[in-house]
C-alpha positions in Angstrom: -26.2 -0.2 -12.0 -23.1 -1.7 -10.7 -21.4 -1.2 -14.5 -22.0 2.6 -14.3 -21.0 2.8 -10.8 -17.6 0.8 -11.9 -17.0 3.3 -15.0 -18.0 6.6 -12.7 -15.1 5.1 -10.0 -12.2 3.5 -12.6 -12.4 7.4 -14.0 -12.1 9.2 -10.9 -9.1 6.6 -9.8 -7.4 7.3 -13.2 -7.4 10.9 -11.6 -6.0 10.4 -8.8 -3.9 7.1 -9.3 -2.3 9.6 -12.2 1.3 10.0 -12.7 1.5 13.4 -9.9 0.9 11.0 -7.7 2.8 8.4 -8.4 5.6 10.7 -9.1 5.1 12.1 -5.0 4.9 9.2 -3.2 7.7 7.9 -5.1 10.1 11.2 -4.8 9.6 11.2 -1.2 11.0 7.8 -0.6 13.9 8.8 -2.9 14.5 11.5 -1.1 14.2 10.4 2.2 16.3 7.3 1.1 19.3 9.9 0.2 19.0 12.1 2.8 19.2 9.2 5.4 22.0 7.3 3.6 20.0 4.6 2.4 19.0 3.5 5.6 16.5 0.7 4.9 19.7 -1.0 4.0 22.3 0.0 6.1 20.6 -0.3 9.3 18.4 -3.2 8.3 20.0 -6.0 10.7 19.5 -3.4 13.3 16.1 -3.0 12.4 15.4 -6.5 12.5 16.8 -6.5 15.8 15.0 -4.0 17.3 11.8 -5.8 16.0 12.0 -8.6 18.5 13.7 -6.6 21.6 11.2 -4.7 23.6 12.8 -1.2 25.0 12.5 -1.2 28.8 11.1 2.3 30.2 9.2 4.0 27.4 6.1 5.3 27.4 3.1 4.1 25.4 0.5 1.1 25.8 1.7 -2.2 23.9 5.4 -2.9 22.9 7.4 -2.4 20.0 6.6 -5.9 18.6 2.8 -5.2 19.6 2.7 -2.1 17.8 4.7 -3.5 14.8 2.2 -6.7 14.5 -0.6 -4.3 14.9 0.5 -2.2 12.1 1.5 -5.4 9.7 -1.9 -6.7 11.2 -3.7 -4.0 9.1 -0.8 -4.3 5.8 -0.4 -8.3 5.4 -4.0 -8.9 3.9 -5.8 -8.8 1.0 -3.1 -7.1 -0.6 -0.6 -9.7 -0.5 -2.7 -12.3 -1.7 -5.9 -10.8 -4.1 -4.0 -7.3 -4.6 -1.0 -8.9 -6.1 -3.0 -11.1 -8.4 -5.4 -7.8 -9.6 -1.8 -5.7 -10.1 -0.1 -8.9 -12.3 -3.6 -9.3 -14.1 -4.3 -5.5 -14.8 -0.6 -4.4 -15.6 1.3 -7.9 -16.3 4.0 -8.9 -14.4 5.7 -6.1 -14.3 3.7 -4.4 -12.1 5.3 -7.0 -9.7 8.6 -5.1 -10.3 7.2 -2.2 -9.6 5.7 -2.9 -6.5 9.2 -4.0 -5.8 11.0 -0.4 -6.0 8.1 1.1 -4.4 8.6 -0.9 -1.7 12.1 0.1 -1.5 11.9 3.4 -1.2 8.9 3.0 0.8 10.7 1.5 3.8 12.8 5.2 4.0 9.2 6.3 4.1 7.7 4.6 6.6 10.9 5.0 9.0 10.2 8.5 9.0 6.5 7.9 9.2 7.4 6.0 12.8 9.9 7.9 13.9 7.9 11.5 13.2 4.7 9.4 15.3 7.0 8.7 18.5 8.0 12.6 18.6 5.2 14.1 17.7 2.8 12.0 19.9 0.9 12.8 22.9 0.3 10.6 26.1 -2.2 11.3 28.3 -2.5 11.0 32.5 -4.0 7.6 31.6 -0.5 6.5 29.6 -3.1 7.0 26.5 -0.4 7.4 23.4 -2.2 9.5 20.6 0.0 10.1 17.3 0.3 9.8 13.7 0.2 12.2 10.6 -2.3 14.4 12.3 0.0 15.2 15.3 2.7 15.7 13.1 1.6 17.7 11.0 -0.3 20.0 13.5 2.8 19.5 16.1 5.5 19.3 13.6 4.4 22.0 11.0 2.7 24.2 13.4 -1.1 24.7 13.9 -1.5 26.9 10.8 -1.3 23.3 9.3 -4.5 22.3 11.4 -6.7 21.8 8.0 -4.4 19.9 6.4 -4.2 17.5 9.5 -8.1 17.1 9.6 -8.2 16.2 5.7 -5.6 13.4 6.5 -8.1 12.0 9.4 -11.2 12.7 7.0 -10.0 10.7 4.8 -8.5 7.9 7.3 -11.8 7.4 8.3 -13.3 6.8 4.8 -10.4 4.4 4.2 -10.9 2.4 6.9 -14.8 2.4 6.9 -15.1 2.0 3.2 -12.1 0.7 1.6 -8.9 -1.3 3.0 -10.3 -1.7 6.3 -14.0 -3.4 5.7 -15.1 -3.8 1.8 -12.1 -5.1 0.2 -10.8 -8.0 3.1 -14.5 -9.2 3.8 -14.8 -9.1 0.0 -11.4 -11.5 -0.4 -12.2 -13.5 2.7 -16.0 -14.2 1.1 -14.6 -15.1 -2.4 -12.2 -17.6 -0.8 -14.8 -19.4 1.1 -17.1 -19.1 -2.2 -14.3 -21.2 -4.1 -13.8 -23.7 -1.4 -16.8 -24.5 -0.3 -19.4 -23.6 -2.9 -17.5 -23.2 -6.2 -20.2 -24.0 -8.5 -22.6 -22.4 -6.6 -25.0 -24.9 -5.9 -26.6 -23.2 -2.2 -27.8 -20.1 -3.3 -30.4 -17.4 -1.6 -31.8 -14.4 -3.7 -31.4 -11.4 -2.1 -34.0 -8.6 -3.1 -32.5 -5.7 -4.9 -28.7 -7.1 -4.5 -28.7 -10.1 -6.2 -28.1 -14.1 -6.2 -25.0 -15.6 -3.4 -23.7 -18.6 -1.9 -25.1 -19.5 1.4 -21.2 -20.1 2.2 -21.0 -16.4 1.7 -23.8 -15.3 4.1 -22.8 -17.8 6.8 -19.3 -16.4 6.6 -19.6 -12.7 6.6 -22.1 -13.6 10.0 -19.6 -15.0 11.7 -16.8 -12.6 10.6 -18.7 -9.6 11.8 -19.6 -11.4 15.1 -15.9 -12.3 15.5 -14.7 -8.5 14.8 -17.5 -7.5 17.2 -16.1 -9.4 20.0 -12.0 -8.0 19.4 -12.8 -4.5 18.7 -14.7 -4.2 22.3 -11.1 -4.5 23.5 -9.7 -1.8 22.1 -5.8 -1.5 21.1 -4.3 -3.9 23.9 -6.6 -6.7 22.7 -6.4 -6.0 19.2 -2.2 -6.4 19.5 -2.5 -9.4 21.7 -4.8 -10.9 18.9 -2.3 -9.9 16.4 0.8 -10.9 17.8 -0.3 -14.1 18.1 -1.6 -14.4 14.5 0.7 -12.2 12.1 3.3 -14.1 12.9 2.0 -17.8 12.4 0.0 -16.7 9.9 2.9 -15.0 7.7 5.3 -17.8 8.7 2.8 -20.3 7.1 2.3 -18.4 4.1 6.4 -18.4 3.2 6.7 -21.7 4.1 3.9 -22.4 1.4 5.4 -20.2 -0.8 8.5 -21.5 -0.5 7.3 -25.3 -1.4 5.4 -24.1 -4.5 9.0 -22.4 -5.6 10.9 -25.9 -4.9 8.5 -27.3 -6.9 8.9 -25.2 -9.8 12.3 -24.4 -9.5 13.1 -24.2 -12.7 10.4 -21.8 -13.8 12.2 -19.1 -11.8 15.0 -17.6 -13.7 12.3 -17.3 -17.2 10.0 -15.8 -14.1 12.3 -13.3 -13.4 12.9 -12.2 -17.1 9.1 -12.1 -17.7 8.8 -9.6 -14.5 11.9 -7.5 -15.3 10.4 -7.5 -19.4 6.6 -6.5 -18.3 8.6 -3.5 -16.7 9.6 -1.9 -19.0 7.9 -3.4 -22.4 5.1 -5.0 -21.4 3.4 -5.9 -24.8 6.3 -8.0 -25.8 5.1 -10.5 -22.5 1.5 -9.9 -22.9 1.5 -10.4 -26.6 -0.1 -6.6 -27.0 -2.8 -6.9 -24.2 -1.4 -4.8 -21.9 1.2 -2.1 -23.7 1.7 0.8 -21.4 4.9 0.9 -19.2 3.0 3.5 -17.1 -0.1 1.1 -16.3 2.5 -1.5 -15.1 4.1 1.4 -13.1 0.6 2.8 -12.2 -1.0 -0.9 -10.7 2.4 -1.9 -9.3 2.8 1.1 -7.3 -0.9 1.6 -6.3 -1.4 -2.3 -5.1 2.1 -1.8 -3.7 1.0 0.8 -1.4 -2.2 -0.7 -0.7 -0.3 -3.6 0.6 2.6 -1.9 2.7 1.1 1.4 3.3 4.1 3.2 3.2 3.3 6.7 2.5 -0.4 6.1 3.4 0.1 7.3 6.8 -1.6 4.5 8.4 1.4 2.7 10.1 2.6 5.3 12.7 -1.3 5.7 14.2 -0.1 2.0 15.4 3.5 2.9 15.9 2.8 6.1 18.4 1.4 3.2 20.5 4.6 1.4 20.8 6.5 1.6 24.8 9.3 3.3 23.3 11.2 6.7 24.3 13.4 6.7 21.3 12.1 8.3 17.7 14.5 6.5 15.5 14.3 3.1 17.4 10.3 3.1 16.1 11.0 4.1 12.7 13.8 1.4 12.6 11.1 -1.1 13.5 8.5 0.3 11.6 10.6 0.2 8.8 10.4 -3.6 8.9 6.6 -3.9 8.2 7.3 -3.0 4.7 10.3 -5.3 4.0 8.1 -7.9 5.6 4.9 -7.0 4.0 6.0 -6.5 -0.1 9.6 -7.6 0.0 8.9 -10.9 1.2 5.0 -11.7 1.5 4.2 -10.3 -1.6 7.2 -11.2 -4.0 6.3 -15.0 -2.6 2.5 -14.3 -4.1 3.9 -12.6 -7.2 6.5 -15.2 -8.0 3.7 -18.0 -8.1 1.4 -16.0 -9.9 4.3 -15.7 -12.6 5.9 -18.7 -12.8 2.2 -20.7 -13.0 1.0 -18.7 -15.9 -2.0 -18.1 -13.4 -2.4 -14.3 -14.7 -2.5 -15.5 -18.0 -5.7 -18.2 -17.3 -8.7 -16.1 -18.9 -11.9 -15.7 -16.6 -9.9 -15.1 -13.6 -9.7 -12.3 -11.6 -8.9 -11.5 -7.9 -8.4 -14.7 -5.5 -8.8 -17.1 -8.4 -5.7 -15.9 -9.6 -3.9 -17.0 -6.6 -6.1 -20.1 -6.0 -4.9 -21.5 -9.6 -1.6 -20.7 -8.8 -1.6 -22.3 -5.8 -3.8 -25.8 -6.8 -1.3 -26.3 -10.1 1.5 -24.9 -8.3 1.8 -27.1 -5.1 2.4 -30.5 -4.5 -1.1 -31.0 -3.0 -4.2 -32.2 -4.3 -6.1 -29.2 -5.4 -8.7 -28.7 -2.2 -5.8 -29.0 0.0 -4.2 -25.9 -1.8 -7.0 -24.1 -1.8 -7.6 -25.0 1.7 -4.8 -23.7 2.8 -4.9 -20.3 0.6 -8.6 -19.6 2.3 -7.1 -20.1 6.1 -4.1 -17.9 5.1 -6.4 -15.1 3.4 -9.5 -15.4 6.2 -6.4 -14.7 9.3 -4.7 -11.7 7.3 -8.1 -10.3 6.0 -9.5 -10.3 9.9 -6.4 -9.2 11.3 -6.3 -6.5 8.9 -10.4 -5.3 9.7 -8.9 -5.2 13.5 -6.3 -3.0 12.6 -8.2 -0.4 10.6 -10.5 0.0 13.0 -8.3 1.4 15.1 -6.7 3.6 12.6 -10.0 5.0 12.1 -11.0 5.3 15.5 -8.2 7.1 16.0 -9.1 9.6 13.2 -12.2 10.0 14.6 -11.0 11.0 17.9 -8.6 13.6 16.3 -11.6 15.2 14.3 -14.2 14.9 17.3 -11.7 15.3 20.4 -12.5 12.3 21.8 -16.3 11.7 22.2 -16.3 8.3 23.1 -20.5 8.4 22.2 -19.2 8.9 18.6 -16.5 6.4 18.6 -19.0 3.9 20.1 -21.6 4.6 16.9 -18.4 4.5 14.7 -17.6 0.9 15.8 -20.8 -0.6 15.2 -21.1 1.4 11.3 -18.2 -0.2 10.8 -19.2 -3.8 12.0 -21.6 -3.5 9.6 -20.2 -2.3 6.4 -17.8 -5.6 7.4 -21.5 -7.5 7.3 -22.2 -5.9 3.9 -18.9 -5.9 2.4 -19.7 -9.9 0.7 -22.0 -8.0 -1.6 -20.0 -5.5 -3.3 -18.3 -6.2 -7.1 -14.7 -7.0 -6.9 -14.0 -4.6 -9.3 -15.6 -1.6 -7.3 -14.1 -2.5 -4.1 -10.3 -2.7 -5.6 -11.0 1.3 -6.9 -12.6 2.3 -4.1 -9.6 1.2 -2.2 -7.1 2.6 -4.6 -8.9 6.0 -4.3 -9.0 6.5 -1.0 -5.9 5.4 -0.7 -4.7 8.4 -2.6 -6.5 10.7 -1.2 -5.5 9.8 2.1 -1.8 9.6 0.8 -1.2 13.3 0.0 -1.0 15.3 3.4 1.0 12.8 4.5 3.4 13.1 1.7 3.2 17.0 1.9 4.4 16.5 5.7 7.2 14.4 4.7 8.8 16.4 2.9 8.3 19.3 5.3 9.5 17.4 8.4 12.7 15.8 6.2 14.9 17.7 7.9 13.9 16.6 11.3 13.9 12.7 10.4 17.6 13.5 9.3 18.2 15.4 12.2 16.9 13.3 14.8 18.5 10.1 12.8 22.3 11.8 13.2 21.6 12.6 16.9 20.3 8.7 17.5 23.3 7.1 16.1 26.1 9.3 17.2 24.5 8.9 20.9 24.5 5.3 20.1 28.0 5.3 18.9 29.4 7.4 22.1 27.6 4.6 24.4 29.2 1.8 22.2 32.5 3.1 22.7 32.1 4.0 26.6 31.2 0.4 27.0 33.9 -0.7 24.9 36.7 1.3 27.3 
């Protein structure tokens, strides 16, 4: 059953996942990347900046740095650890590069993904902030545009409920437990009609949904407190770990680099004819790449219309630093390892054993210790990341539904439970799930992008020659 389900779902993501695609999400980052300037570089030290220094007087109901960790909360995952290995080990390490310049134009996109979510949100009497591609495209392209807007919170929903928000983290979080504790699967229990798992697998999605239960009954501000506390530990930890396994290997890095840049653009001459097609490389790059950072996916500026902010750009500026965070650092540290191991080449592997072998031949460690350390670091991102898709999915819910809080209540505990479920699904048919919803989800908010281009470029000029009058009033 589970093989003809896989077939039926790697077609219908070759649809979708096919080059149109592709070929939109990456035109609006080039686009927006020209039109701005190149912003994501200019105005990255600013950015970076911003990230750490609340604004004092703006409206909204966590800070900047609450809404940022909440957004990265929901990117750094899975997708930085199991989505980088599936990209290397399905299109070679090129993919790697490709997920690179993805990400590069993708921080253009998901500035004007923040900064369109600050103008276009609404806050109610209760200081309530409601925004994201649904309010800008209603608000921002006018209410003709209405159909388009419930689409992108249709399929919001079915993102968060069935792919990047429950199936595939519980799915990574259970696999990585799995290999730790119970790699050769000696404490089994037969389930009837699913099939045979680790007891270490049943223990840990219980207390995974029970831990989700208790954050999510907290809505927003308790979700960002959670998150603020463990995003940054968690992703300072993973560098660090990163980093050693690059010291150690040091001078695997420059033939690294030439395999990645190589895959690019031939891959069968680094895959010995296994994997041949440039545009497969491109396609899983990009795909996993956007899974990962979300730029493009809309998902980011549901979090940032949250943010205590009364400035546009000042949002998208710190938005804009989830995705250097998220793919230009986290996941180039996971790629690099990968690489410069050989892990995608190890047969038999596939998801978080890719990353597990990197990591247990890779570091300095004995091997339990490494893979120790990579389940701790994949458990925190995965359950930060199920926090922050709930919300995103609440709040496409309450867009669709106008608020019923009834609904939004039998929402939360569906979800809690496809979390409970999500150990049993195939790796495999999680990962295409994901990448189809993904971009489905992906195309309003690309089509609003472009439409609203002029007002991110607008609203950018009027920032920064306001912030360049005050600079020079202060400086006479």
């Amino acid at each position: 059953m589970w093989s003809n389900l896989n077939d039926i779902l790697v077609k219908i993501n070759d649809f979708v996942w096919g080059t149109p695609l592709i070929v939109l999400i990456l035109a609006g980052g080039i686009l927006l990347t020209l039109r701005l300037g190149f912003t994501q570089i200019r105005k990255l030290p600013l950015a970076l900046k911003y990230m750490v220094k609340n604004e004092e007087g703006g409206e909204g109901e966590v800070t900047s740095f609450g809404a940022l960790c909440t957004a990265l909360s929901a990117t750094i995952g899975t997708g930085n650890i199991v989505g980088v290995a599936t990209a290397i080990a399905e299109g070679g390490p090129g993919a790697l590069f490709w997920m690179e310049i993805a990400a590069f134009f993708g921080m253009a996109t998901k500035y004007a993904e923040g900064l369109l979510a600050v103008k276009y949100r609404v806050v109610d009497k209760d200081n309530h902030a409601l925004g994201g591609p649904f309010y800008y495209i209603e608000r921002g392209m006018g209410d003709k545009w209405k159909w388009l807007a419930k689409i992108f919170a249709f399929f919001g929903i079915c993102v968060g409920l069935f792919s990047i928000g429950t199936f595939t983290q519980v799915n990574g979080i259970a696999s990585a437990v799995n290999n730790f504790f119970d790699p050769g699967m000696n404490w089994t229990v037969s389930i009837p009609g699913i099939g045979t798992y680790s007891w270490t697998v049943v223990i840990a999605s219980l207390i995974l949904t029970v831990c989700v239960a208790l954050v999510l009954i907290g809505g927003i501000k308790r979700i960002a407190n959670v998150s603020q506390v463990i995003v940054p530990f968690m992703a300072v930890l993973y560098f660090a770990v990163c980093l050693i396994l690059m010291v150690c290997n040091l001078s695997e890095i420059p033939n690294a680099f030439k395999v990645i840049i190589q895959g690019a653009f031939n891959p069968s001459a680094v895959t010995g004819g296994i994997i041949g097609s440039m545009i497969v490389a491109m396609q899983k790059g990009v795909a996993r790449g956007i899974f990962s950072n979300e730029a493009g996916l809309g998902s980011a500026p549901i979090a940032a219309a949250a943010a205590k902010t009364k400035e546009p750009v000042r949002q998208g500026l710190v938005s804009m630093t989830g995705t250097f965070i998220d793919t230009i650092v986290i996941c180039t540290m996971t790629g690099l390892s990968i690489v410069l191991t050989g892990a995608w080449q190890i047969e038999g592997l596939e998801g978080v054993g890719i990353t597990n072998y990197a990591f247990s031949h890779g570091l300095p460690f004995a091997p339990q210790v490494s893979s120790f350390i990579l389940m701790i670091c994949l458990v925190f991102f995965a359950f930060t990341t199920i926090l922050g898709w709930d919300y995103y999915s609440e709040r496409c819910l309450e867009y669709l539904n106008g608020g019923n809080q009834k609904a939004l209540l039998v929402f939360r505990w569906i979800y809690i439970l496809a979390i409970f479920i999500g150990p049993y699904m195939t790796v495999k048919a999680v990962w295409t799930i994901a990448d189809i919803f993904n971009g489905l989800m992906a195309v309003p908010n690309m089509i609003a992008l472009f439409a609203l281009s002029g007002v991110v470029v607008n609203e950018t000029k009027k920032y920064f020659n306001k912030l360049k009058e005050k600079t020079s009033t202060e400086a006479d």
